[in-house]
Phi, psi and omega in degrees: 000333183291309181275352174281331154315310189300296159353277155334302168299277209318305216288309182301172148302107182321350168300322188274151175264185190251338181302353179271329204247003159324334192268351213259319186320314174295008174287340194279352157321296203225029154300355175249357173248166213246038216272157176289338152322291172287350177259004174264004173325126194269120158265319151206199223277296208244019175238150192226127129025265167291353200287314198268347187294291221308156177180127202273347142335291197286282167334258188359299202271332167078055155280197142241075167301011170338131157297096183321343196182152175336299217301293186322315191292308165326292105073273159255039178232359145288284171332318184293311184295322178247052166190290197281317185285334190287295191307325174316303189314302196310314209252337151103043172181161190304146160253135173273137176242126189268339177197104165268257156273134188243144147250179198313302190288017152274284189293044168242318132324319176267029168036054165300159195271144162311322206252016209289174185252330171317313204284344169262358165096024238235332213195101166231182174274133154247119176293166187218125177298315188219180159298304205290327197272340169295287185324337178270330177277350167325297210270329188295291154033258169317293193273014182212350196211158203282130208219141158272286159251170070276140185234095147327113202230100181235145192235092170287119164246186182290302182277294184219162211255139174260156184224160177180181221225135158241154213186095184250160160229127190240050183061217163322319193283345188304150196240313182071068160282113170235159201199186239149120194199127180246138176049029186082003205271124172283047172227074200281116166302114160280149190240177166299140187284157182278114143000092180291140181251161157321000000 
């Protein structure tokens, strides 16, 4: 339990308390069974666990989307605290994570960057209902709160174009990168970069 604190400490905002990741110190118990403990796990008051496993991929295919080890979920439960609960807070409704941790032989299906951060547990998509509801969590993002990459993200269709917001934190290492991608094209307009917060 001492390196998984240390962990904590390095990684988080000093700012952050420790009390949310308490349930998380019992993962190395059952990180390797596929028991409903881990996936109803609380990473903080309104994100779960499974939020970040499930992949209707990882199903297809008969993965094991497991979270590997304490560090990956600490991880994502840093993401929860210094990204996902404050926008939660911000727009007052639930937020969907369409993709969280993948592991390798999963993003390698959804044909993921070698280098992707989902696989450190570091990143995920937030679905978006519309454009106008991408954009607000985009811009809330950007102007306020510490980041590592965010990414606009729209897929042009017939009828309506889907969007989602990608989004990582890497602790002390955030670059606070923002950028924009249409249609898939890997070729991202970078904007101005975001104002680093505490």
């Amino acid at each position: 339990y001492i390196n998984v604190y240390c962990f904590m400490v390095s990684y988080l905002p000093p700012s952050s308390a420790v009390k949310p990741w308490e349930g998380i110190l019992n993962l190395n118990v059952v990180k390797r069974t596929r028991h409903k403990y881990i996936y109803t796990m609380k990473l903080t008051e309104h994100f779960r666990l499974g939020e970040f496993t499930r992949s209707a991929s990882a199903k297809a295919h008969d993965i094991d989307n497991s979270v590997p080890d304490v560090e990956t979920a600490m991880r994502l439960a840093a993401l929860c605290v210094c990204i996902l609960e404050p926008l939660r807070e911000h727009v007052g409704h639930p937020i969907r994570i369409s993709s969280g941790y993948r592991c390798p032989e999963l993003n390698a299906i959804v044909h993921g960057s070698a280098t992707s951060q989902h696989m450190t547990g570091e990143a995920c998509d937030i679905a978006a209902a519309s454009e106008e509801e991408a954009e607000e969590y985009f811009q809330y993002i950007r102007r306020n709160l510490d980041f590592d990459q965010l990414i606009f993200e729209r897929m042009l269709g017939q009828r309506q174009d889907i969007c989602w917001i990608h989004v990582s934190y890497a602790g002390r290492r955030n670059r606070h990168e923002v950028m924009r991608a249409d249609d898939g094209r890997t070729s991202y307009h970078e904007q101005k970069v975001a104002t680093s917060k505490p």
